[in-house]
N, C-alpha and C positions, 0 to 999 in steps of 0.2 A: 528543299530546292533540288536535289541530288534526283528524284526519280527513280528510274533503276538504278541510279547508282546511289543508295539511300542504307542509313546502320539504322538499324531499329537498338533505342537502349531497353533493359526491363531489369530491373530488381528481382534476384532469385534465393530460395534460400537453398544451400549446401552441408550437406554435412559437412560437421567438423567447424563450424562458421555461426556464432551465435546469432548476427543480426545477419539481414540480409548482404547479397554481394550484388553490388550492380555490375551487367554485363553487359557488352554491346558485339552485333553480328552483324555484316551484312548479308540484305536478306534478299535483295535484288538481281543485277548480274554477278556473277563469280571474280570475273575478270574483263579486261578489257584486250580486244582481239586489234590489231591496225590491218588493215585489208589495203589502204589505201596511201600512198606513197607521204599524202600529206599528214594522214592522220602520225604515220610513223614517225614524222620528223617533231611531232607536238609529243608523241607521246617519249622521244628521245629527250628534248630538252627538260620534260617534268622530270623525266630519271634523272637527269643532269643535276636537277635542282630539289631531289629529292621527296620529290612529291608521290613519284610512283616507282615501283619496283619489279622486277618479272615475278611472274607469280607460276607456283611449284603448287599442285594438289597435293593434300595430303589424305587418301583415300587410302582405304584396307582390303582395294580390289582394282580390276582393269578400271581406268575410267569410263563407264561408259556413253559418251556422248562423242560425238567426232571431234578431231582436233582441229583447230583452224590455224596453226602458226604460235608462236611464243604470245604467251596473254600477258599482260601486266597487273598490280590491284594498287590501291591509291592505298597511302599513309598518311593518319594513320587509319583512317576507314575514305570508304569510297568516295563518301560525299566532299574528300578534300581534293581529289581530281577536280568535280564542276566550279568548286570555289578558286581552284587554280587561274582554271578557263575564263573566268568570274572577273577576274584581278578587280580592279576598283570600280565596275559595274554595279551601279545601284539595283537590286531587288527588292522588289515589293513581292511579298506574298500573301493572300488571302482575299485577292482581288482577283472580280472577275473581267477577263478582257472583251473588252465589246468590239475595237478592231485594231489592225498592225498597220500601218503608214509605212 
């Protein structure tokens, strides 16, 4: 349901780890950027409420992509931002929409 805001899980094996270890990443956006005064006040109250945090790269060189402003990332993966958004919204997924009203 998340989109780019989506964790992919996979089962990997590691050393040092007899069975497999499940991992999950997200593979989508990085973070979420607010541009826009209301976006900021929704993504303040998730941080309020613990749903998102500012989010810090941890990279081994300059970052390079331009910055846009403090990003945030959803906890404990992205896709629990959309579910926040979501609250008690029914989703159906696996249907195709034929049109919006």
């Amino acid at each position: 349901v998340g989109g780019r805001l989506a964790t992919r899980r996979a089962s990997v094996a590691l050393p040092g780890h007899a069975d497999p270890v499940e991992v999950g990443f997200d593979h989508g956006a990085p973070q979420i950027v607010a541009r826009s005064p209301r976006l900021r006040a929704v993504l303040a109250r998730a941080q309020a409420q613990g749903v998102v945090a500012p989010w810090a790269p941890r990279v081994h060189a300059p970052w390079p992509g331009p910055t846009h402003g403090p990003g945030h990332v959803a906890l404990p993966g992205m896709p629990a931002f959309v579910r926040h958004l979501l609250g008690d919204t029914p989703v159906r997924t696996g249907a195709a929409v034929q049109r919006l009203q």
